[in-house]
C-alpha distance (Angstrom), angle and dihedral (degrees) to the residues before:
residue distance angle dihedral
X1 . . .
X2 3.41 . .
X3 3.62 126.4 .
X4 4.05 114.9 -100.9
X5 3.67 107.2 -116.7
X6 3.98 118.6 -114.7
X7 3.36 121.7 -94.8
X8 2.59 132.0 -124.7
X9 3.82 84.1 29.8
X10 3.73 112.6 -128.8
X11 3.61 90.5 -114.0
X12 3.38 95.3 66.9
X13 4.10 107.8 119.4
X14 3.70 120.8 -118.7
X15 3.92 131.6 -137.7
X16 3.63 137.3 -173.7
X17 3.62 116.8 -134.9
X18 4.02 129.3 -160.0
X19 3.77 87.0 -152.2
X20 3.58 117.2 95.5
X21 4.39 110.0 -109.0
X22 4.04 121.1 -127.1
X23 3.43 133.3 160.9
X24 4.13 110.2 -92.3
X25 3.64 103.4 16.6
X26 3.61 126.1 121.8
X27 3.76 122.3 -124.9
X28 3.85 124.5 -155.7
X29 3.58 112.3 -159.0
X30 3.50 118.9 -164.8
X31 4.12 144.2 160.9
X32 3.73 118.5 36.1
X33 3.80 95.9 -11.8
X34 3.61 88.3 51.0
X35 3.75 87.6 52.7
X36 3.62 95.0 49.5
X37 3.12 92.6 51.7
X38 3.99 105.5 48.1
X39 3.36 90.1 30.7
X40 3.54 116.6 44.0
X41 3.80 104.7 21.7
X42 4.34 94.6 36.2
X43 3.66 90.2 -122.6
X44 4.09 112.1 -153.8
X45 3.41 133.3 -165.5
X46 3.89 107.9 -93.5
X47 4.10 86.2 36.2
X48 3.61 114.3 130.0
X49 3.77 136.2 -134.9
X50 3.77 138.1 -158.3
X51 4.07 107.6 -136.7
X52 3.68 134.4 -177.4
X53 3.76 130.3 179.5
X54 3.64 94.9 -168.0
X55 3.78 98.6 -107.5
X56 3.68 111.7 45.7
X57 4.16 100.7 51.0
X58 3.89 123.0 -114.6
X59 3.61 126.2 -40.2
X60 3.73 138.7 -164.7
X61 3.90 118.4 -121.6
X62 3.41 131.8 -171.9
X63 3.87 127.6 -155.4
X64 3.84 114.3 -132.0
X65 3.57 90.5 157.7
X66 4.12 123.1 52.2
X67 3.62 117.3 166.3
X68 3.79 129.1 157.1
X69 4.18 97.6 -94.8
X70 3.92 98.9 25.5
X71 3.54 150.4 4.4
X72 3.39 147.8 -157.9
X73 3.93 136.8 -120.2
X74 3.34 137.0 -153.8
X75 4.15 109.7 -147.5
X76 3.47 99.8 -153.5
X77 3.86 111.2 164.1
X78 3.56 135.7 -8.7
X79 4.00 114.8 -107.1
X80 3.99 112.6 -169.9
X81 3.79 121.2 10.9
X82 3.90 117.1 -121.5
X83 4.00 108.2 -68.3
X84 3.51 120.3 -114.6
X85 4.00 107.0 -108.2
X86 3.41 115.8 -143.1
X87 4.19 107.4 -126.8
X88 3.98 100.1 -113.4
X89 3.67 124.4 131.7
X90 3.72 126.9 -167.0
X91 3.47 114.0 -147.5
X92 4.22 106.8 -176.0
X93 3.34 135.6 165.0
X94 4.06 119.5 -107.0
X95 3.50 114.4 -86.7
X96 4.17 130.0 -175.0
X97 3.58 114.7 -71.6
X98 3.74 107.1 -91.2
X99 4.05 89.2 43.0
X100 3.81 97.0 48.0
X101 4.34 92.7 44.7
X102 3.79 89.3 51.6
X103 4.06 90.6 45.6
X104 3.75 86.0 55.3
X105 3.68 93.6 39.0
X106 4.02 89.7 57.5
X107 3.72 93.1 34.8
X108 4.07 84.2 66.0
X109 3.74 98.0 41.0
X110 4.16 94.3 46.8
X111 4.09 87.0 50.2
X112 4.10 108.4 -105.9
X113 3.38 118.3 171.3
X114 3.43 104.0 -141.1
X115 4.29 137.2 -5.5
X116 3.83 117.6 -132.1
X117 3.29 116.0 -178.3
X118 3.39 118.0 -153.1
X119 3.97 141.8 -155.4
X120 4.10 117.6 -133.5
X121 3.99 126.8 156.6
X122 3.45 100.4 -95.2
X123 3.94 99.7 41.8
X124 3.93 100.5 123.9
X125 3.76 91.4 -151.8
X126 4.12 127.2 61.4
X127 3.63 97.7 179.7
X128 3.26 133.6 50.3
X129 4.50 133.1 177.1
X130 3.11 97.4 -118.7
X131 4.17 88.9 -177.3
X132 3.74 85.1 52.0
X133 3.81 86.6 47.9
X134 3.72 95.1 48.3
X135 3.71 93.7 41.4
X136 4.36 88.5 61.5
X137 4.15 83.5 49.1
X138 3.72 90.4 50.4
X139 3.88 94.0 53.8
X140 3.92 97.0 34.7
X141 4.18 82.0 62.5
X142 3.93 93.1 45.8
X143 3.99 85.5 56.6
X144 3.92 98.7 34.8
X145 4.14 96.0 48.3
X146 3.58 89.5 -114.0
X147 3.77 113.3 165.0
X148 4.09 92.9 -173.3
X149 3.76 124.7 63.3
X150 4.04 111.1 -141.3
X151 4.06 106.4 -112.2
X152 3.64 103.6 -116.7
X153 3.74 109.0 -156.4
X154 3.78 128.6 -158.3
X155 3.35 120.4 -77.4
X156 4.13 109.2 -96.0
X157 4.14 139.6 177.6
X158 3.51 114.4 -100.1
X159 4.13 96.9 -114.8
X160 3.57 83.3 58.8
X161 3.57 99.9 55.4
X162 3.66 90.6 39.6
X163 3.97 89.7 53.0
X164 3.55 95.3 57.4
X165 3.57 97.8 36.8
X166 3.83 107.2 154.9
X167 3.85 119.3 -116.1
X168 3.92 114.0 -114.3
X169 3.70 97.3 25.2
X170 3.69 113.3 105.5
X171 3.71 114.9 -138.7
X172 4.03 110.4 -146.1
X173 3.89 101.2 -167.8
X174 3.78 116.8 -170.7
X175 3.56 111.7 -115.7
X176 3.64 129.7 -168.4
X177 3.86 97.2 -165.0
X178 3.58 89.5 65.5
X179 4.03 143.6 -78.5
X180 3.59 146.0 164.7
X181 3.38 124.6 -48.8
X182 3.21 105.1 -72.4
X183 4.34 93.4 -130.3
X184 3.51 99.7 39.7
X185 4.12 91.9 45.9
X186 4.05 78.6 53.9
X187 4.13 94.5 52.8
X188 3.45 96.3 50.0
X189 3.85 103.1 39.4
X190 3.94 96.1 54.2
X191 3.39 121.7 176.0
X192 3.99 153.0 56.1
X193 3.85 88.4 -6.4
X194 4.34 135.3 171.6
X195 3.79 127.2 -158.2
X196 3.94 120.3 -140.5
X197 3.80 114.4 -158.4
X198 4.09 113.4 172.5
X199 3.61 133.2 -149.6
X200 3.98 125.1 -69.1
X201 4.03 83.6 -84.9
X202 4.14 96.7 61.9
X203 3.58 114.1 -126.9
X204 3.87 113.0 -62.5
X205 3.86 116.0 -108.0
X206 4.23 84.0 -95.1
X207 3.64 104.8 51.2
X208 4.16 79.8 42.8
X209 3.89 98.8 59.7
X210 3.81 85.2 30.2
X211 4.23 80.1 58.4
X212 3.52 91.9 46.9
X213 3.49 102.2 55.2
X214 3.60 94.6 66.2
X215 3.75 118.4 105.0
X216 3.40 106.3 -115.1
X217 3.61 100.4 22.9
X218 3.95 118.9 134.7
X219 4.11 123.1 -165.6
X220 4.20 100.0 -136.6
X221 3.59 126.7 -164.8
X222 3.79 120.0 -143.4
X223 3.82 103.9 -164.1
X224 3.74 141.7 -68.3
X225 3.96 93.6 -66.1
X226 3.59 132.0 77.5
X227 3.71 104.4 -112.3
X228 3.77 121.4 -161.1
X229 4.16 116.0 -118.5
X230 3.96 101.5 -93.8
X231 3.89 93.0 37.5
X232 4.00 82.7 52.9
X233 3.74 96.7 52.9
X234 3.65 92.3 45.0
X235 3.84 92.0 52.3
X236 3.74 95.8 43.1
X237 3.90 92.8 41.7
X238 4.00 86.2 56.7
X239 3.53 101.3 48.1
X240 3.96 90.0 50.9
X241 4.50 89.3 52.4
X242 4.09 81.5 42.3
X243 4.02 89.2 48.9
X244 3.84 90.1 41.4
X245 3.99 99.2 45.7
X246 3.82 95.2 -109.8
X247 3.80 87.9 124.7
């Protein structure tokens, strides 16, 4: 006999939703999800869809409803529960606009926790979109599976962040004058744990002693080559999930 096909099929498109999921309710789904939806993947009624709200796991819709602005889904059972989210933060330095959206973009996909970005002397940026920022996050977890959103935090100074550094977490900064092995300073301090990488300039000597002072904080080295900011947070974030058992 032949097999029975999967459903829902792995094709089916997935959507993040700000409304929170339940069994029986009725979703309409409007604007530019709407649109991608009708528009560019034909949606029919008695199509499903993979949803997540961020805090209730993924969930199979229905549409029972398909008009040319909106439809309407059906939630009908829930599929995966929430995943477990590994407690990592990246806390990076602003970088320019296609360098920062594909830090956040990877940040999502490799499993962070939560973005921080963070002021220092020699970032080359001051202001970031953070809805533009959140908005890559949201559709790097529709195309990775991701059940979780990353938090993404306001943008803060580095002496703040420092001040109010939480007890318990370690705080691996990237440091270009040298530091453990990056991996190895990752096995042995386990844990709730945060990655700093600066701007293209390093940290000045200030913010570095400043860095160092904090309990908790570990100097990491990322290799023999210099890497460039995003390519360093990617690195670092994937040698913490490798240290941790994520991967």
């Amino acid at each position: 006999m032949p097999a029975t096909p999967a459903w829902p099929p792995q094709s089916t498109p997935r959507l993040f939703v700000e409304t929170a999921l339940a069994q029986g309710m009725q979703l309409r789904v409007d604007g530019p999800q709407a649109h991608y939806l009708v528009a560019v993947m034909r949606m029919k009624p008695g199509d499903p869809v993979k949803l997540f709200d961020g805090e209730s796991g993924e969930w199979l819709g229905i549409a029972i409803a398909v008009n040319k602005r909106d439809l309407v889904l059906d939630v009908t059972e829930l599929l995966r529960e929430r995943e477990a989210v590994p407690d990592l933060w990246l806390c990076a330095a602003p970088l320019k606009k296609g360098r920062i959206d594909w830090m956040a973009e990877k940040a999502c996909e490799l499993g962070v926790a939560r973005l921080v970005p963070v002021l220092t002397r020699r970032a080359v940026v001051d202001r970031l979109n953070l809805d533009r920022l959140r908005a890559h996050m949201i559709e790097a977890a529709e195309q990775c599976g991701r059940t979780a959103v990353p938090e993404l935090a306001e943008t803060m100074k580095l002496p703040a962040l420092l001040r109010d550094w939480p007890a318990g977490r370690t705080l691996f900064f990237a440091d270009e004058t040298g530091g453990e092995p990056a991996f190895e300073a990752m096995r042995t301090h386990r844990g709730a744990g945060a990655i700093l990488i600066g701007p293209e300039g390093g940290f000045d000597a200030e913010e570095r002693a400043a860095i160092r002072a904090v309990p908790g904080a570990v100097g990491i080295g990322l290799g023999p080559r210099i890497l460039r900011a995003d390519t360093a947070a990617a690195a670092a974030v994937s040698l913490w999930m490798a240290a941790a058992g994520d991967w």
